[in-house]
Steps between C-alpha positions, in 0.01 A plus 500: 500500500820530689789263415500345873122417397541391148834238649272369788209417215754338287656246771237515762189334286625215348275621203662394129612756339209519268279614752735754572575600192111589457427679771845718405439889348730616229711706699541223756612255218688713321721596862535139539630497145760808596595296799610212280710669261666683756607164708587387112737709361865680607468858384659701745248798648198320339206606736111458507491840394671419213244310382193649383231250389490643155886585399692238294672281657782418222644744279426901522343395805629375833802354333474122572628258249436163379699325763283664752177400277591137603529588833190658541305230335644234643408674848106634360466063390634401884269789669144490250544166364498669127690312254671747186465367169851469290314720252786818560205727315236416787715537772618890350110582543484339860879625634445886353368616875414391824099617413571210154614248790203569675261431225651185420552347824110581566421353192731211488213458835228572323369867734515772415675816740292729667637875479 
């Protein structure tokens, strides 16, 4: 759906975030996901566009670095409600792309994403 309609079922409800969640398709999650990183880090230029679901986020990739790993979590655990494990290995799999974030925050609910 549009943003103006996705923003009005987020605050207008009063549903938990669950419920949400559930109802959410991938590409909906995953833009929500885009949305968050961008509000999380400083890199000058950085656009949507920028971020395709499936490029890396770290490295080769977009370019972020570990300081902005931090930032993004701590924002994805304030937004979803997902707590990281201190396990750096995990959190590699999870952080590689926006698509990764998506699978684990749906997870981490217990739904899966509809494409």
């Amino acid at each position: 759906g549009s943003k103006a309609g996705r923003t009005s079922i987020w605050f207008g409800i009063g549903g938990t975030l669950y419920d949400i969640i559930r109802a959410m398709k991938r590409a909906d999650l995953e833009e929500e996901i885009r949305q968050v990183i961008l509000a999380s880090v400083e890199v000058d230029g950085l656009t949507a566009a920028d971020l395709p679901a499936g490029a890396p986020l770290f490295g080769e990739g977009v370019g972020l670095d570990s300081i902005d790993a931090l930032e993004i979590g701590a924002a994805l655990r304030k937004r979803f409600q997902v707590k990281f494990k201190a396990n750096s290995a995990e959190n590699k799999v999870h952080f590689k792309s926006i698509a990764s974030l998506a699978d684990f925050i749906a997870a981490n609910l217990g739904e899966t994403l509809e494409d």
